[in-house]
C-alpha positions in Angstrom: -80.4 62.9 42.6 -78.0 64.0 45.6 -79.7 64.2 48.5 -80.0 67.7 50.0 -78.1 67.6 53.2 -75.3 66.0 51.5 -74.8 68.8 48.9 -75.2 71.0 51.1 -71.6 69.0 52.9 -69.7 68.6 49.5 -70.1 72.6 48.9 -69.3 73.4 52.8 -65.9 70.9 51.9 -65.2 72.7 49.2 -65.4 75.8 50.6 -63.3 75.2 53.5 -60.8 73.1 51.1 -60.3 76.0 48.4 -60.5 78.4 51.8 -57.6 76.4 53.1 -55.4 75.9 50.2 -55.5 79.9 49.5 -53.9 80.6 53.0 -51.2 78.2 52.2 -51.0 79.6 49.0 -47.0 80.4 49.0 -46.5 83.4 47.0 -43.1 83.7 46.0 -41.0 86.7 46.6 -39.8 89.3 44.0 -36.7 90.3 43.6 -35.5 93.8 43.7 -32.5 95.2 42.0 -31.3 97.8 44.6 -28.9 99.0 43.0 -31.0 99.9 39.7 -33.2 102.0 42.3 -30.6 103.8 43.4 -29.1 104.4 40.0 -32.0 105.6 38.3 -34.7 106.7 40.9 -33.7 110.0 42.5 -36.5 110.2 45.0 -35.7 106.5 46.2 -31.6 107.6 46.3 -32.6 110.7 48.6 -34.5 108.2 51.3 -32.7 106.8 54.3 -31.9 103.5 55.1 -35.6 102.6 56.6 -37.2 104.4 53.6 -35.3 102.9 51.3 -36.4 99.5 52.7 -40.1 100.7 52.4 -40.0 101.6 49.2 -38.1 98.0 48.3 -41.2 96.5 50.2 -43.9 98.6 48.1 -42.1 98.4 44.6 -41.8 94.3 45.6 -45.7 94.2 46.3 -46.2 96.2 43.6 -44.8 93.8 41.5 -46.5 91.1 42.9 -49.8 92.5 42.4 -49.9 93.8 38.7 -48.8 93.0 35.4 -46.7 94.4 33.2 -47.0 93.0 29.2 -44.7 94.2 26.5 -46.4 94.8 23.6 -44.2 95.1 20.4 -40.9 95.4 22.7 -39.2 93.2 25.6 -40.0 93.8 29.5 -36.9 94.6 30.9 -35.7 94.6 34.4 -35.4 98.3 34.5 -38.5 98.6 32.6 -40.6 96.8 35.7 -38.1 98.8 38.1 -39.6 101.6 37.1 -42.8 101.1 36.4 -43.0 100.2 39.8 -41.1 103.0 41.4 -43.2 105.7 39.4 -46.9 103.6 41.1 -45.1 104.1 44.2 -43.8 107.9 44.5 -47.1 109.2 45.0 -48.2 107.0 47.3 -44.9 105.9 49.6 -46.5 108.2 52.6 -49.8 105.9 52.6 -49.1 103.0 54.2 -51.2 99.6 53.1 -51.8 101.6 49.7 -52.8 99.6 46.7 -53.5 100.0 43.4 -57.3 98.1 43.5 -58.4 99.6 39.8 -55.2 98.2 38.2 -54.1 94.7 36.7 -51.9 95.0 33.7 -49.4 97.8 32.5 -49.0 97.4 29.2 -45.6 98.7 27.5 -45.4 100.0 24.3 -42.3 100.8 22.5 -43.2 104.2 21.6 -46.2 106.6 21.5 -49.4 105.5 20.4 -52.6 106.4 18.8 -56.4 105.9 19.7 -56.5 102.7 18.1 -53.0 101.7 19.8 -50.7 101.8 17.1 -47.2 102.3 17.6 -46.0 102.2 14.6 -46.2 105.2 11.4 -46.2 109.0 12.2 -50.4 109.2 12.0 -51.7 110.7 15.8 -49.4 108.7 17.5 -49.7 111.5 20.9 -50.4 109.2 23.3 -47.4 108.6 26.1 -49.5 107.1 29.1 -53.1 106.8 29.2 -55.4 105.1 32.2 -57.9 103.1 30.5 -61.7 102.4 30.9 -64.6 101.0 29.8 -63.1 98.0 28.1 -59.9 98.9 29.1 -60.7 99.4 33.0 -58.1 98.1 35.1 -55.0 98.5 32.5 -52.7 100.8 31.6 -50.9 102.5 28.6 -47.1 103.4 28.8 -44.6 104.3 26.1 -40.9 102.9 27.0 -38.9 105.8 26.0 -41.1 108.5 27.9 -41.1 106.0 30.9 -36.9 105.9 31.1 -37.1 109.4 29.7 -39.2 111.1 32.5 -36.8 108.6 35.0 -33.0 109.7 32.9 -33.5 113.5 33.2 -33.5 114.5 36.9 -33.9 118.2 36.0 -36.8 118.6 34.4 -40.4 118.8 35.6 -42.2 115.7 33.6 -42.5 112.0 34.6 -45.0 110.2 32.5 -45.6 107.2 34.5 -46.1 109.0 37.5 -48.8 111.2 35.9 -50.5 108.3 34.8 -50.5 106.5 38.5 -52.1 110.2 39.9 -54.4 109.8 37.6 -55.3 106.3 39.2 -55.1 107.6 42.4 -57.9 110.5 41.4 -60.4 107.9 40.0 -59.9 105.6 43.1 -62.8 107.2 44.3 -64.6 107.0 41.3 -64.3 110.2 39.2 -61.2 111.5 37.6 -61.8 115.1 38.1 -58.8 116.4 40.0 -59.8 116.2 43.3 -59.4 113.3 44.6 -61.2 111.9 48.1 -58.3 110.1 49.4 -55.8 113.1 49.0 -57.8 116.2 50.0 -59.7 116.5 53.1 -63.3 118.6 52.4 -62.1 121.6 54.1 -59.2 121.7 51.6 -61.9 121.6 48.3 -63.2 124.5 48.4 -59.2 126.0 48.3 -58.3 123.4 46.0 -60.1 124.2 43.0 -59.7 128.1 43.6 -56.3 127.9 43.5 -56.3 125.6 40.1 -58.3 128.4 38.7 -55.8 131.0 39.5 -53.0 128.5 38.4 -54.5 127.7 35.1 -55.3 131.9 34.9 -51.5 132.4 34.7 -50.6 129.3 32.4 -53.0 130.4 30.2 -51.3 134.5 30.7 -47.7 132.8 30.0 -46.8 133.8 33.6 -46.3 130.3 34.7 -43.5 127.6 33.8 -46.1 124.9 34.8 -46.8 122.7 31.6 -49.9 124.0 29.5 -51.2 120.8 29.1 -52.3 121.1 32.9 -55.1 123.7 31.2 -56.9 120.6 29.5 -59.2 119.9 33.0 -58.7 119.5 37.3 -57.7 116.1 36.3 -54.5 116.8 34.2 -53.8 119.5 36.7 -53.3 117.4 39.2 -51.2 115.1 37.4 -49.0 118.0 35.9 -48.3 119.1 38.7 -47.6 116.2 40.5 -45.2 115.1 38.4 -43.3 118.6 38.8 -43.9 118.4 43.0 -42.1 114.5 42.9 -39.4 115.8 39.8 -38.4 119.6 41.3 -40.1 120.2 44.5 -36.9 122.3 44.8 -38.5 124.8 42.0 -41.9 124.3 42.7 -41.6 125.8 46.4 -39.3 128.5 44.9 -42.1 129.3 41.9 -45.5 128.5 43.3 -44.8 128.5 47.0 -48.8 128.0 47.6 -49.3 125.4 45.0 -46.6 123.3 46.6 -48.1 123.7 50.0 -51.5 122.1 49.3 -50.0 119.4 47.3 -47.0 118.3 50.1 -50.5 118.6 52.3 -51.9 116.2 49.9 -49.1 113.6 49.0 -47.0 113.9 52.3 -49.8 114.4 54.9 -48.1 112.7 57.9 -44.8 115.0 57.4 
């Protein structure tokens, strides 16, 4: 039998061994194609200089920090690229921002169904999804609605970037559309009035927001993020109000 006090030394060596190795754990640096940014990411082409090497840094980290599996098709480089860029558009004003309820992206081909199928034409709906239970920490994403919501610049939908809102909402535990780490208390109360009154007019055809943002506060959050980081241009000219409280929300410093 070891003797106490000298256990208790081989777990304190141990300890302070493992301890020591992690900080001079070299982590190696990722690569990132500037020039694919530029092509294909309109919000990182309309940053300056400085921005631009911001968002580098957080696409970089990004990288670093989670990962991205293809599933019945290849990981491209444009395929991480923007993957990466869509986790950080919503976030780029929050500095030290990361993704702590996320591990893996996992990259489907197409649409899927429930029981994540890509293939056949049966209830395959499913473009992005945030999963849980089981599937906490992961996330789904079809290909061609990821470069799709990225290659047109003129309409209001980006699929990956309503899936990382969506992330952003449950960081503080509930998906529910009103998320503690956008919206200050005093902005609540305002918050879900004026979803009310949104949904009110989607629901009256007197809105060009998607109907899908109807489904719950969550999904119109996400919605209509993705048209505030895709048009902002429109939004401000359709929904003046509902463009205010969500450039108060993503772009609170500016």
């Amino acid at each position: 039998m070891i003797p106490f006090v000298l256990l208790i030394a081989v777990i304190c060596f141990t300890i302070y061994f493992l301890s020591g190795k992690e900080k001079n754990k070299i982590i190696e640096p990722v690569f990132i194609n500037t020039s694919l940014l530029d092509k294909n990411v309109l919000f990182y082409s309309k940053l300056i200089p400085e921005e631009k090497k911001q968002f580098e840094k957080n696409v970089a980290d990004f990288l670093a920090d989670v990962k991205i599996t293809g599933i019945d098709t290849n990981v491209e480089e444009l395929d991480r690229i923007l993957i990466a860029a869509a986790a950080v558009i919503p976030i780029f004003h929050f500095k030290q921002w990361k993704y702590y309820n996320l591990q893996e992206v996992l990259l489907y081909s197409d649409a899927i169904n429930m029981n994540f199928e890509s293939a056949g034409n049966v209830d395959r709906n499913i473009l992005g999804m945030v999963g849980s239970g089981v599937y906490e920490g992961k996330m789904f994403l079809s290909k061609h609605s990821l470069h799709e919501g990225f290659d047109n610049k003129m309409d209001k939908s980006n699929t990956a970037i309503h899936e990382f809102v969506h992330l952003i909402d449950k960081s503080d535990g509930d998906t529910d559309g009103v998320p503690a780490i956008l919206l200050d208390k005093k902005f609540v109360l305002p918050w879900i009035e004026l979803i009310q009154k949104q949904m009110q007019q989607i629901a009256n055809n007197k809105s060009d927001i998607n109907p899908y943002a109807t489904m719950n506060k969550a999904e119109f959050l996400s919605v209509t993020a993705e048209y505030f980081f895709e048009r902002p241009d429109l939004l401000e000219k359709n929904h003046p109000e509902l463009y205010a409280m969500l450039k108060q929300m993503f772009e609170p410093a500016l």
